[in-house]
GULUM-442638 format. One record per residue (C-alpha): x, y, z; residue in one letter. Coordinates in steps of 0.1 Angstrom, whole numbers, padded with zeros to 4 digits, always signed. Example, Ala and Ser with C-alpha at 12.3 -4.5 7.8 and 13.67 -1.06 7.14 Angstrom:
# GULUM-442638
+0123-0045+0078A/+0137-0011+0071S/
This chain:
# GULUM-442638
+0111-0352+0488X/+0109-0325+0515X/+0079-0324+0532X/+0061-0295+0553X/+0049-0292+0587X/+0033-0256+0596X/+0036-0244+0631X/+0009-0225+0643X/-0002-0204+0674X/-0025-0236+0692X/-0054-0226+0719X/-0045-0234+0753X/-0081-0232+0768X/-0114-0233+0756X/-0116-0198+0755X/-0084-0192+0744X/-0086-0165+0716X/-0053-0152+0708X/-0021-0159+0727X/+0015-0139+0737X/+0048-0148+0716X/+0075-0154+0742X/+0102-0169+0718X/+0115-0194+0696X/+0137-0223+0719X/+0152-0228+0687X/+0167-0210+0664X/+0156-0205+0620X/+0177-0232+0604X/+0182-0255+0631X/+0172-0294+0630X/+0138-0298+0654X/+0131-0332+0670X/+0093-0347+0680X/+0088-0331+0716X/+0119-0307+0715X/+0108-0275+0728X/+0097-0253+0702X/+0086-0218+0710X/+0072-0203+0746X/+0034-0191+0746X/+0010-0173+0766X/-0025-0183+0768X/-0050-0177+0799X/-0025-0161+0823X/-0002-0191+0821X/+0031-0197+0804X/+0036-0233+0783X/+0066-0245+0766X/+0055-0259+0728X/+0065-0288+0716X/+0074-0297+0679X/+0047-0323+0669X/+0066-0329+0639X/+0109-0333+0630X/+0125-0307+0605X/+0143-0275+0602X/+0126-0250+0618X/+0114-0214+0591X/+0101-0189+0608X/+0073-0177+0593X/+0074-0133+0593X/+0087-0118+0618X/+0078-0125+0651X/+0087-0100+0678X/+0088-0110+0715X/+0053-0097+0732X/+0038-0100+0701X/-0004-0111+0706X/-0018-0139+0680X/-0050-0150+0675X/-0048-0188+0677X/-0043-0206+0645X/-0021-0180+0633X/+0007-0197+0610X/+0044-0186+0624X/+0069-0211+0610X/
């Protein structure tokens, strides 16, 4: 049984409303380990690597573009 983990935009800050997509570290399809880089974020003037809180193969969820602004919580794989 295949289980699923969703991946969403987290808040960096308290007043972290929406965030800038910098990038997947991994590509759709690949295998992701607990604490592998994930995606790069934006939040409150400051860059952050994510980390995968959960194993699997990463889906993309859409299509995220490079630049793009999300309001936190927004689902993306």
């Amino acid at each position: 049984m295949t289980m699923t983990h969703e991946i969403r935009i987290p808040r960096l800050g308290w007043s972290m409303e929406e965030g800038i997509f910098l990038g997947w570290r991994k590509q759709p399809g690949e295998h992701v380990a607990v604490g592998e880089a994930l995606f790069d974020l934006e939040g409150e003037k400051a860059q952050q690597e994510i980390e995968a809180v959960d194993a699997g193969i990463l889906h993309a969820a859409g299509s995220l573009t490079v630049g793009d602004v999300l309001p936190v919580g927004t689902l993306i794989g």
